[in-house]
C-alpha positions as CSV (number, residue, x, y, z in Angstrom):
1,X,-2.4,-8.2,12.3
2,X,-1.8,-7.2,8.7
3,X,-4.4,-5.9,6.6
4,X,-4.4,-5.4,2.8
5,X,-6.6,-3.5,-0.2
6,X,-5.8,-3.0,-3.9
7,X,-7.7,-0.3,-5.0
8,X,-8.5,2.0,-8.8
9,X,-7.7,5.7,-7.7
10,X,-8.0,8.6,-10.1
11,X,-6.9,6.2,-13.0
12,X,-4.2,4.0,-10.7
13,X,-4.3,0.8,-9.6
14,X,-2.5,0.1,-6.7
15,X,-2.0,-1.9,-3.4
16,X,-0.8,-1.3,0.3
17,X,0.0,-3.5,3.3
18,X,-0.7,-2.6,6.8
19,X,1.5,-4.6,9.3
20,X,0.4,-4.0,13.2
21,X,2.5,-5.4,16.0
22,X,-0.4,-5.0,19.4
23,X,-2.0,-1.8,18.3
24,X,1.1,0.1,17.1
25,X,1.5,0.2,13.2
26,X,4.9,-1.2,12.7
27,X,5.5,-1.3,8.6
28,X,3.6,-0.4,5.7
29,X,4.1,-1.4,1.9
30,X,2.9,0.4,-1.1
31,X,3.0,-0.7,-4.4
32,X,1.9,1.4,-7.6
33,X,0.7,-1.1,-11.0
34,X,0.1,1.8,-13.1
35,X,-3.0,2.9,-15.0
36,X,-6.3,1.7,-15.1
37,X,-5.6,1.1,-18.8
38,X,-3.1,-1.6,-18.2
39,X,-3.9,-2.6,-14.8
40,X,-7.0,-4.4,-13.3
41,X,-8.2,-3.8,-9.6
42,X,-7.9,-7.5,-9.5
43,X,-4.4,-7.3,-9.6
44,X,-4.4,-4.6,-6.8
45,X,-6.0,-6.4,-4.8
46,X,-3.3,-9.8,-5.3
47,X,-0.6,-7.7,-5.2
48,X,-1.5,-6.2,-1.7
49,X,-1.8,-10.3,-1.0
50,X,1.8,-10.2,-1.4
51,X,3.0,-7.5,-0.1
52,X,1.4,-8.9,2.9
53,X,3.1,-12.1,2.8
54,X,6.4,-10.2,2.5
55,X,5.2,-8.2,5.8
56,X,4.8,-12.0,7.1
57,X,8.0,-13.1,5.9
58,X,10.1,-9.6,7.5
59,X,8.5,-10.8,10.9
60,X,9.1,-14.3,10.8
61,X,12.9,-13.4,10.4
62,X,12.7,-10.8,12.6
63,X,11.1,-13.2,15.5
64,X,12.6,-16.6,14.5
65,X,9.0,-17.7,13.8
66,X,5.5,-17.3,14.3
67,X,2.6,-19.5,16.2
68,X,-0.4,-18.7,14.1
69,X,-1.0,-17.0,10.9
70,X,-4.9,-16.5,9.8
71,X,-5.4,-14.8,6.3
72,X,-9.3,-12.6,5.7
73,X,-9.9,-11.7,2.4
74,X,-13.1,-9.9,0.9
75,X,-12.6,-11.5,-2.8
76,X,-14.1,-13.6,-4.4
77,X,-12.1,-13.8,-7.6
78,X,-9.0,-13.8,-5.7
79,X,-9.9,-16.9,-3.6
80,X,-11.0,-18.7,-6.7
81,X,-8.0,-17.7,-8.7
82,X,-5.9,-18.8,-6.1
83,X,-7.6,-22.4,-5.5
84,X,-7.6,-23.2,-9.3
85,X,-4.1,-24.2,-10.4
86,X,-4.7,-23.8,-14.3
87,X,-4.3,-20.3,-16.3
88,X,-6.3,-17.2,-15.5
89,X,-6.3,-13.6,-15.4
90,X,-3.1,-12.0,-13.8
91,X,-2.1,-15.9,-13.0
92,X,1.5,-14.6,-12.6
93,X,0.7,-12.2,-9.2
94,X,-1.7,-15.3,-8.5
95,X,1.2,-17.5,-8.5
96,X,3.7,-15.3,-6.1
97,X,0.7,-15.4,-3.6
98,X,1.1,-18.9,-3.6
99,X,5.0,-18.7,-3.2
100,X,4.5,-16.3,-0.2
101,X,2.3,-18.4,1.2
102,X,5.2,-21.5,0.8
103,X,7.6,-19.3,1.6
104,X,6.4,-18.4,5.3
């Protein structure tokens, strides 16, 4: 299981990862965008889509490969942005979503 946020926090916008092998938490990735000022909580929220493919990713190599991969997410905007293939806000993070998802 690997669960993700992206999240505004006093004026930061930033993402985490959770990977959990069974019930023990095995890695966790953090990434920090920057202000509120420069950053949208939309991209938060794509970037912890990546860092969760690169959790993906670590475990594929780690295991040689993986059965069955199911992917939740709670927005909207993100699962639009990622279905339309033309330009859009923070379409750069939208398209390394799409290359993690290739990639594993």
């Amino acid at each position: 299981r690997i669960y993700t946020d992206g999240s505004g926090y006093e004026e930061s916008v930033g993402a985490a990862a959770v990977f959990y092998r069974g019930m023990e938490r095995a890695k966790v990735l953090r990434k920090q965008l920057g202000m509120e000022d420069k950053h949208l909580v939309f991209e938060g929220k794509c970037v912890g889509q990546i860092l969760e493919f690169e959790l993906l990713w670590r475990e594929v190599m780690r295991k040689g490969r993986i059965r069955t991969v199911i992917v939740g997410m709670d927005n909207q905007a993100e699962m639009r942005a990622i279905g339309n293939l033309g330009a859009g806000t923070a379409r750069y993070i939208v398209d390394k979503i799409l290359k993690g998802i290739c990639r594993v």
